[in-house]
N, C-alpha and C positions, 0 to 999 in steps of 0.2 A: 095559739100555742105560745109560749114564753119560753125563751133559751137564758142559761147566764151562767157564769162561773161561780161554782161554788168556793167556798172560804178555802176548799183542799186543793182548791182550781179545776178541780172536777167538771167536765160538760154535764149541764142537768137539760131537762125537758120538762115541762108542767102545762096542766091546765091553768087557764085565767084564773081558774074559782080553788087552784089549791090541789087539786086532784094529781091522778096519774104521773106525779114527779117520777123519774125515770135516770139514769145514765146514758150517756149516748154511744155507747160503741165503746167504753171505758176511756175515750179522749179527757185531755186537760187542755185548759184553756188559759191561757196571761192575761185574760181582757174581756170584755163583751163581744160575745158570739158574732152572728150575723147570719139571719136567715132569707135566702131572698129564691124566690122560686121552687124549686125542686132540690136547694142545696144548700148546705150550711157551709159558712165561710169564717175561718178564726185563726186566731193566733197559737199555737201551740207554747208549751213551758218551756220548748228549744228554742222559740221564735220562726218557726217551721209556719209558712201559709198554709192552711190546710184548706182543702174542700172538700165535702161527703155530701152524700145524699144524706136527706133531713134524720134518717133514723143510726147517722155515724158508720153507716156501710160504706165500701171503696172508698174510702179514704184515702186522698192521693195530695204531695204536695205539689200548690199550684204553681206550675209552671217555674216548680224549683227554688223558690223564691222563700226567704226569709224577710219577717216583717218586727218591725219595736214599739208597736201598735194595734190596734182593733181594725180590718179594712171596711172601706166604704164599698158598697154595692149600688150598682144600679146598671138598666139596659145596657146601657152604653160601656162597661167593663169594672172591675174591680180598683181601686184606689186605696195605693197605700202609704204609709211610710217605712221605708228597708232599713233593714240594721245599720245601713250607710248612709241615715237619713236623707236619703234621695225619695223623691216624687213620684211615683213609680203606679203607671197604669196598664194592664193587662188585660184582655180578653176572656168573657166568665169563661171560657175551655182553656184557659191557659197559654193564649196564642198569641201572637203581636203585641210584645211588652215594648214599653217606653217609657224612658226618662223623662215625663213629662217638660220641657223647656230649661233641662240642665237647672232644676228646681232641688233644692231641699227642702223637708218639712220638719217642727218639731213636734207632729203629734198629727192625731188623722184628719186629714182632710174632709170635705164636707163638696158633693157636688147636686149643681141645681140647672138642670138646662143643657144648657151650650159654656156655663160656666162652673170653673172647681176654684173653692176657698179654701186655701191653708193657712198656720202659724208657720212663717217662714223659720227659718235656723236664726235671725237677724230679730226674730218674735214679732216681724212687722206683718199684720195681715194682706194676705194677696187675694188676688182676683186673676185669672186665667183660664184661658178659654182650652175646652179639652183635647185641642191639639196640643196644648204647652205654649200658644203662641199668646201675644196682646197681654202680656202679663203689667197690674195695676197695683199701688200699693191704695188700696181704702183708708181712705180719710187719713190719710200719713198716721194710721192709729197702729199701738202695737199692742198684741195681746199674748196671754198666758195660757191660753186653751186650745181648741179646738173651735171653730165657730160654728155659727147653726144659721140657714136660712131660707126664705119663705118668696114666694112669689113677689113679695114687696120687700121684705127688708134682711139686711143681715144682721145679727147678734151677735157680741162676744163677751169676753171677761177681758179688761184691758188688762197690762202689766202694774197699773194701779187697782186691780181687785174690784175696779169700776164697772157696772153693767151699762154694754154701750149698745144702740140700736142705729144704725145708717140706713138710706138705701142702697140699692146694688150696687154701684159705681160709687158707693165711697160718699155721696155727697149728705149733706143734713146729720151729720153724725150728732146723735144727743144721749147724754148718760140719761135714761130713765128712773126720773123719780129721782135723783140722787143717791140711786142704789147700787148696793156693792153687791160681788158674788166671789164665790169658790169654786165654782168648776162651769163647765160652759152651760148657759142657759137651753131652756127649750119652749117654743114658740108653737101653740095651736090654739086655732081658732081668733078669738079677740083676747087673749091671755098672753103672758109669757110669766113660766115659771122655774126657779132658779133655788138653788141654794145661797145663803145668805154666808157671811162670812164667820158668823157665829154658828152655823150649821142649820139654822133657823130653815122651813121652807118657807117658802115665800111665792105669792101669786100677784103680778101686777097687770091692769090695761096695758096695750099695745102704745100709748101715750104716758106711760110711767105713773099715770092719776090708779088713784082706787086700790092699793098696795095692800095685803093683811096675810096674815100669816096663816098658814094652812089645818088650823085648826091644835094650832102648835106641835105639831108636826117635825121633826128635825131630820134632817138627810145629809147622809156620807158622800155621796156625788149626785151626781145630775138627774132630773127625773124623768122618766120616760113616762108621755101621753098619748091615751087612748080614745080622741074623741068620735069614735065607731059608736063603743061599748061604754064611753063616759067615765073610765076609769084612770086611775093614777099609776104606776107602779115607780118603787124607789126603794133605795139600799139604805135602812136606819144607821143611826148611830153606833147603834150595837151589830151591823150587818147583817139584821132580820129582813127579810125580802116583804115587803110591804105594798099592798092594795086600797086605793081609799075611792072614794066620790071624787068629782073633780074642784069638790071646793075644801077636801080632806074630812069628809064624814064616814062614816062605817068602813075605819079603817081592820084589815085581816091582814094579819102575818102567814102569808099563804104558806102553806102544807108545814110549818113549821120550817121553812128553808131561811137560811141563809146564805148570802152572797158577799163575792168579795167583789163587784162592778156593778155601775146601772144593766138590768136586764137589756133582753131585746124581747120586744113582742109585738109578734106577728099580726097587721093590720092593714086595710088596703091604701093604708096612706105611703105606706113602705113596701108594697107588695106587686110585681109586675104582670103584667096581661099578653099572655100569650097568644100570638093566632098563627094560622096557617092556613096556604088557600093558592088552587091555581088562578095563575092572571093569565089572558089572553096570548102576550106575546110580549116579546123586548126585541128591540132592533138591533140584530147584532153589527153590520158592515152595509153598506152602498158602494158599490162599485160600477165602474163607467163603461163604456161600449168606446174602443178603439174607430177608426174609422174604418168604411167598409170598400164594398168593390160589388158593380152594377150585376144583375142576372145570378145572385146570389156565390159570385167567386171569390167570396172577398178570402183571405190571407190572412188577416188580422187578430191577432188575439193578445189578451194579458194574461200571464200568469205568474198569480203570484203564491210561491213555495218555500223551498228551506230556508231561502237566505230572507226571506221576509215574513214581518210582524207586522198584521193591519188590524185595525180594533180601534174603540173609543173607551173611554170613562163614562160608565153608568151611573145612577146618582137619583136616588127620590127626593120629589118636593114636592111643596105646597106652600102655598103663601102665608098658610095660617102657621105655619112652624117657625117664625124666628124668634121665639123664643127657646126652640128644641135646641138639647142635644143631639146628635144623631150619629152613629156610627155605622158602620158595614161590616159582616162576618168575610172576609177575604178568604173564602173555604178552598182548599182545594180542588174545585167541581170541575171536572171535563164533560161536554155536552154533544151532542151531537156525532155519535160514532168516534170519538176520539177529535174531533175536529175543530172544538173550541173551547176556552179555556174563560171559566168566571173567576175573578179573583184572584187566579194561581202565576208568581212569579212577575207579575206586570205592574203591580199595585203604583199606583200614582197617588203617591201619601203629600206630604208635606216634610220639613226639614226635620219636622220631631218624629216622623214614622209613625203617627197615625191618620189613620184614613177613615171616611163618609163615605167613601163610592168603591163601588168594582170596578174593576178592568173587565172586560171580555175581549178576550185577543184570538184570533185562527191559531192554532199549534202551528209548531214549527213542521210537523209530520201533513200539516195539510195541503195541499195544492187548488186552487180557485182560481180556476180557466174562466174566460169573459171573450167571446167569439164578437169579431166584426159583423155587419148585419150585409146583407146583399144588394146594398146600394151603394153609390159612391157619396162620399162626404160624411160628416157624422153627426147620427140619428140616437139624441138621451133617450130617445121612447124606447131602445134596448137597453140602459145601464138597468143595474138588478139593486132591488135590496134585500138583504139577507134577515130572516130571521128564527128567531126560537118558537116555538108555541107551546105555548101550558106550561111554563117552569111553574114551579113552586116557591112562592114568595112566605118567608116566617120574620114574622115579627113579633122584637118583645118591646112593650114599652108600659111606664110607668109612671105613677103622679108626680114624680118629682121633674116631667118635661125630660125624659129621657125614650129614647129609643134603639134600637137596633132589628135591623133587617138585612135577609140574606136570602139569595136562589138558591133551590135545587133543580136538579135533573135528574130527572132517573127513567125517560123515554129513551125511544131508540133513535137511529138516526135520520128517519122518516122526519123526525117534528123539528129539523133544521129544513126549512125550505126558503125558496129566492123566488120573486115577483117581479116581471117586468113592467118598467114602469108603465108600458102604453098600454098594460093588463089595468094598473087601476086608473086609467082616465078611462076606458071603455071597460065596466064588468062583463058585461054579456062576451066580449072576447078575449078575457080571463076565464068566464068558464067554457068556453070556446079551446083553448089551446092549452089551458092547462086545467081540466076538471078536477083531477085530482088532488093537485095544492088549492083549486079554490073551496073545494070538501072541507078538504083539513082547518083551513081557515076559519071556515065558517062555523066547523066543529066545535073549532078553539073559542069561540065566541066573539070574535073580528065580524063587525059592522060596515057599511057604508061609512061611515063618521073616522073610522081607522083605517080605511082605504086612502081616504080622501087627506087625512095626517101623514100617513105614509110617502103621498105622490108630493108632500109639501117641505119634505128632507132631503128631497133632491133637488136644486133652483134649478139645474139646467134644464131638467125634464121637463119641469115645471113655468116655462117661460122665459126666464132669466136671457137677457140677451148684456154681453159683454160678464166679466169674469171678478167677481168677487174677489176683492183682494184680503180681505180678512177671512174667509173660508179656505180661499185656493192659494197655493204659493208655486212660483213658478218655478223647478225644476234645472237641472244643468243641460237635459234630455229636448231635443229637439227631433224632427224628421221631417223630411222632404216630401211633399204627397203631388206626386207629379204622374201622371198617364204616361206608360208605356211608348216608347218608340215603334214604327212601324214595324210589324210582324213580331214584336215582342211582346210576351206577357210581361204581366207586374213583377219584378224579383221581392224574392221576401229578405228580412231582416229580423235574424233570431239568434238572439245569444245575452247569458246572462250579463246583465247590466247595474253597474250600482249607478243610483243616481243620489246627488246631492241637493240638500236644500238649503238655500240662505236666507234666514229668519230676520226681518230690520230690527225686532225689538220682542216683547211679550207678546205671542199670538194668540188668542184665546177664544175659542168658538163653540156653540154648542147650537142642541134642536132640539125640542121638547116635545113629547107627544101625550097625551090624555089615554089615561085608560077605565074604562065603565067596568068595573065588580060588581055589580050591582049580583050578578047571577053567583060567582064563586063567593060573594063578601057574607054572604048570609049566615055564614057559620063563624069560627073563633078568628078568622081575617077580619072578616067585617066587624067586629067586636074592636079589637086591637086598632084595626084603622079610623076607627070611628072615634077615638082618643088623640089623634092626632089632628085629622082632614075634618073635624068638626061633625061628625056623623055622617058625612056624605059618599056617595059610593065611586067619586070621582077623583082620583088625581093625579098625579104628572111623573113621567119619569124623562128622566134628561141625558142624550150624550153629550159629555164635555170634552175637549185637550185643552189645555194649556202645553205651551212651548216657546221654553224662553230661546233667546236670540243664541244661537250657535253655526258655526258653521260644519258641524261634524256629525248631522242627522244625516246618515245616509240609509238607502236599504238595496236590495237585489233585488230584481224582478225582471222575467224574462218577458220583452215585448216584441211581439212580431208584426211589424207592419205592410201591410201589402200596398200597393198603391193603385188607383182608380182603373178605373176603364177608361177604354182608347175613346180620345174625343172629351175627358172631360175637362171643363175650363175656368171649375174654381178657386180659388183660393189654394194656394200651395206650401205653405210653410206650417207645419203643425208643432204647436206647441204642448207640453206637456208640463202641467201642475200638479202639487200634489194636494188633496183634498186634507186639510189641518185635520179636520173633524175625525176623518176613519182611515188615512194614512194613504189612500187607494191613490193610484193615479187617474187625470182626467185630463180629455184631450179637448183640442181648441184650435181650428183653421182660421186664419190669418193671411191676407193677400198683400205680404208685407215685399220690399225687393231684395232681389239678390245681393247679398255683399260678398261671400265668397265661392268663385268658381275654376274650374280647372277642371282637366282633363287628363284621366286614371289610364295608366299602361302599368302592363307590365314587365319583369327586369329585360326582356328582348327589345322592349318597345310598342310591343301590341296594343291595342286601345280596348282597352275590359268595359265593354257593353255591359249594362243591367245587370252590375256588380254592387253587392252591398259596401259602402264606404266611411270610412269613419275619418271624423278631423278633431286632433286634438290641440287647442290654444293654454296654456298654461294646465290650471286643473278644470278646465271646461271639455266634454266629449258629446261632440256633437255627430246624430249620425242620415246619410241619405243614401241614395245610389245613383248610378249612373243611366244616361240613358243609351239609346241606341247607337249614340257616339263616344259615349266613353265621357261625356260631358256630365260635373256632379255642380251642384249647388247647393247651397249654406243663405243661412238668412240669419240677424241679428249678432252677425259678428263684430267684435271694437273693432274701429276705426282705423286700419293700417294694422292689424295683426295680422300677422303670421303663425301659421301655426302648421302642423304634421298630416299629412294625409298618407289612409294606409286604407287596402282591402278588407275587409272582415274576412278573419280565419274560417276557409271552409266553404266562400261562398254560400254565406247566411245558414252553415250549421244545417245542409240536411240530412236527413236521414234515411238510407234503405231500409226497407222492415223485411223479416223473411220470407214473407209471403206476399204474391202483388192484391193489395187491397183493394184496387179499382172492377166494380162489375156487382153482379148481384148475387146477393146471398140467400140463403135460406134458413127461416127458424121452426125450430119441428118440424122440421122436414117441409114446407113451404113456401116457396121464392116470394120475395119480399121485401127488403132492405135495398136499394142500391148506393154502392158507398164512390163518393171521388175524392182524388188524394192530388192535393196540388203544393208543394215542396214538405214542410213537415203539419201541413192542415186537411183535416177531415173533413169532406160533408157527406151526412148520409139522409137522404130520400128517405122517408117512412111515409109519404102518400099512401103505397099499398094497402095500410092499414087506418088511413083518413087520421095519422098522427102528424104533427108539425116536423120540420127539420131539423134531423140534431146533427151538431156540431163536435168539432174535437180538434184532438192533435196525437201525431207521434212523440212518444214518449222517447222512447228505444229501439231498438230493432226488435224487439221482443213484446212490445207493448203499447198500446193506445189508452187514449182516456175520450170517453164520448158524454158529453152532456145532452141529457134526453129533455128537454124545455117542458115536456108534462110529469115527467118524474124525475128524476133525479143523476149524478154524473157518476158513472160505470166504468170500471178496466176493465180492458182486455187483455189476455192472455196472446199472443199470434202463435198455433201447433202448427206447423206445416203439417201436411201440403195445403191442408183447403179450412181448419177450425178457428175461428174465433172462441175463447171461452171466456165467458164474462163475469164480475166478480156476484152476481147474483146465483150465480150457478147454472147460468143457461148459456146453450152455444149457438152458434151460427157457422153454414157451412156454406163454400162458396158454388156457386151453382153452375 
């Protein structure tokens, strides 16, 4: 199909061969059309952006924007020049516009890749990469057009009327042939062909040799090539819209039209490739296992809720893309029962506000409890990693090395699931303890080869002895893991905490994992990816952070730490870091010495036993408790500081619930559950039913939350006198 503006400015439509000329929705156009996918993109006679679907239906203006030019399309977003000659690139729905690099143009830009060429305002030709950043002036040359370029080289018309050829950075600049032109050339195949300044057409080698004129031929602007279908199309002298051979034989004035612009017509050298397709999985968060407490009583848990944002930078590659463009649709998708966010509000762009990657971050309405394990010390074979299964991965991309990809979701919250890690060092006791996320798993199409990537995103599970300092950063957050005094239990330690992190400079971390399509790629995914990844049905998706050096990253999170069982004799000062990569905290025993101690009373004088206690030195809070004498201690404190010690309000924040939850329940009528509550932590017993032990905590006095290890984490409701009601719709009554 062929679009272009007629002489009245008319939008027309045509066959190649002349036929079915048409109006488009009774639109006008200032300039050459632009058809790319399922949607025409043009200039209106107000200078109005417009975009419609191909037959001039909905017609809407994009993204509100007026342009003083024709725009450039491709995968990667629309490119223009605005009535404010500013640089101006937009998303093909209209979304995430940017002043490309505080850039102005005098006429449209031209993008190839990972890079866009314009006529600057100054008419010096540029080179900038589609963030707007790394901006280059080519060959200190300046021109009068628009320029045109090709895998090898860039063309223009200098502001001496000169036809100039370079490669991409500018270097080897050589006027071809000593040829002059009038409007910007166009390059296919081993040709480039141009308007002459006499109007003349003109055909030369890609080396300026072999030069002749197109069978005398004369053209009003630029000519547009079809080397698909081998044909020419250009605006006469007279504005007769013109068809020839590609060396100007059996020239046809199609359907009688004329034009006041070079056409546009549609061919797959300008035209993008859509696909779509589920992928297995994306990793959303890793989070760590607090330490625990022997006989299964540990205390221990993180949670992380309102006041915190944990999440990484998602991000496709491959090795064979640098020469792509690539950008990411930042949609607003919520995934997983409301519980995580792709793209929405988090975006991790660059200075110019465009962005390659997604964010996935937990909502703020989510809560992500992480229970201690039932031993003392701490065991990475509990930290969890979280993921998606089956999003839907769509991709557009196109010959000119452009792309763009984006997730969907549209499952329920079943296909957000968490695996621990010493699930995938042994499978058999993965599907042992959780059959039904290793179903789903396997459903999804998750391999041994994805198991095995998985358990290699976590170091500590995975081996790693001593603590990564470009992964982990160490935290303001400290706690004391010391055993009980005689006849005393572990006291707990719960209340919301912000912690700070101090960055020395750019932190930057990522983990890559491999994903096999081979089974979903088969269709328009595999098509589309097979234009990028070299036809192969394997490639890489990435979490990144970058985080430059500040000292004002802080987050909330509430951690409850229990301490060991009576008799234990390791290491006692627990550190806490925060994981760069997914934000999460991780913990870290140290058998470092005491530097600050003292002994807690209170205002009567009394000696407060197995009291949560907190010490504050300037902006550092550091927290432990006491023991059976009221004796606290600190570890990694400076050198002669002084600082504040104070009880924790509340005696570590417990809570009554309405009803006593300790003892055995009943489901359907069934005794079965047995639950213990040891200050505000849950454990409930599910042996009766040969299930593993789920975990939890008190919320409120009204409320619990239980993590079920083979399915998934539950509220409850507490109705006095005796119901538990759970957010699945089923109860439990006390027996």
């Amino acid at each position: 199909m062929i679009y272009f503006q007629g002489t009245d400015n008319t939008l027309w439509q045509l066959n190649p061969d002349g036929s079915g000329g048409a109006k488009v929705a009774g639109f006008q156009c200032k300039s050459p059309p632009v058809a790319y996918g399922s949607h025409l993109y043009f200039q209106g006679t107000d200078n109005t952006l417009w975009i419609s679907n191909l037959d001039g239906s909905q017609g809407v203006k994009l993204g509100g924007n007026t342009t003083s030019s024709a725009p450039f399309v491709t995968a990667t977003g629309v490119y223009f020049r605005g009535t404010d000659n500013k640089l101006w690139a937009i998303g093909l729905d209209g979304t995430n516009q940017v002043n490309l690099g505080n850039n102005t143009t005098n006429s449209t830009p031209f993008v190839l890749g990972q890079y866009v060429f314009f006529q600057g305002t100054d008419n010096r030709l540029w080179r900038i990469l589609i963030d707007g950043t790394q901006g280059i002036n080519l060959g200190d040359l300046q021109t009068s057009s628009s320029p045109f370029a090709t895998a090898q080289y860039v063309f223009c018309r200098g502001t001496d009327n000169k036809l100039w050829r370079m490669n991409l950075d500018g270097t080897n600049a050589v006027n071809l042939g000593g040829y002059q032109c009038n409007s910007t050339p166009c390059a296919a195949g081993e040709f480039v062909y141009f308007q002459g300044t006499d109007n003349t057409f003109w055909r030369v080698n890609l080396d300026g040799t072999g030069g002749f004129t197109m069978a005398g031929w004369k053209c009003k602007s630029s000519p547009v090539v079809d080397t698909s279908q081998n044909y020419i199309y250009f605006q006469g002298t007279d504005n007769s819209l013109w068809r020839t051979g590609l060396e100007g034989e059996n020239g046809v004035h199609l359907g009688g039209f004329n034009t006041a612009s070079p056409p546009f017509v549609v061919q797959p050298s300008n035209q993008p490739v859509n696909g779509s397709g589920r992928i297995p999985y994306i990793v959303l968060l890793v989070v760590y296992a607090p330490p625990g407490t022997n006989e299964g009583k540990s205390n221990s848990q993180v949670q992380y809720s309102t006041g915190s944002i944990v999440g990484s930078t998602l991000s496709y590659a491959t090795s064979s893309m640098n020469k792509w463009g690539v950008t990411a649709s930042a949609k607003d998708t919520t995934s997983g029962g409301d519980s995580w966010t792709i793209g929405a509000g988090y975006s991790n762009t660059s200075n110019s506000g465009y962005t390659s990657t997604l964010d996935i971050r937990n909502t703020t309405t989510t809560t992500l409890t992480v229970p201690g394990p039932g031993a003392d010390g701490i065991n990475h074979d509990y930290d969890l990693i979280y993921l998606l299964l089956n999003p839907t991965m769509n991709v557009i991309v196109d010959p000119r090395f452009n792309m763009n990809w984006s997730l969907d979701f549209t499952g329920d919250e079943d296909s957000v699931v968490y695996i621990q890690m010493n699930w995938l060092k042994d499978l058999s006791l993965f599907q042992k303890e959780s059959p039904n996320v290793y179903a789903r798993c396997i459903s999804a199409g998750m391999t041994a080869t994805d198991f095995a990537q998985l358990l290699a995103l976590d170091p500590m599970a995975n081996g790693q002895t001593g603590v990564d300092g470009g992964r982990y950063v160490l935290t303001n957050l400290q706690f004391t893991y010391e055993p009980p005094g005689a006849g005393a239990t572990s006291p707990i330690l719960s209340e919301p905490v912000t912690y700070a992190v101090t960055y020395t400079g750019i932190n930057q971390t990522s983990s890559s994992w491999g994903l096999d399509v081979s089974a979903s790629a088969s269709g328009t995914l595999g098509k589309a990816l097979s234009l990028t990844v070299g036809g192969t049905d394997s490639f890489s998706m990435t979490n990144t952070t970058t985080v430059t050096a500040t000292n004002g990253e802080t987050q909330t999170v509430t951690p409850t730490i229990g301490g060991p069982a009576a008799g234990y004799a390791g290491p006692t000062r627990l550190q806490v870091y925060q994981d760069v990569l997914y934000g999460t905290l991780m913990f870290y025993l140290v058998d470092d010495p005491v530097t600050y101690t003292g002994v807690l009373h209170d205002a009567t004088g009394k000696v407060l036993a197995n009291t949560a206690v907190k010490l504050t030195i300037g902006s550092q809070v550091l927290y432990s408790w006491t023991d059976s004498s009221g004796t606290y201690r600190f570890y990694g404190t400076p050198k002669g500081a002084v600082g504040q010690i104070s009880a924790v309000a509340g005696n570590a924040g417990t809570i009554e619930p309405v009803l006593n939850l300790n003892g055995k329940w009943a489901s359907g009528g069934t005794a079965g559950p047995v639950i213990s509550v040891n200050g505000s932590s849950i454990v409930v017993d599910m042996s009766a039913y040969h299930r593993p032990t789920a975990r939890g905590s008190i919320v409120n006095s009204t409320t619990i939350t239980v993590n079920f290890p083979d399915d998934k984490t539950y509220t409850g409701v507490l109705q006095p006198p005796n119901t538990i009601k759970w957010s699945n719709n089923s109860s439990w009554t006390k027996v």
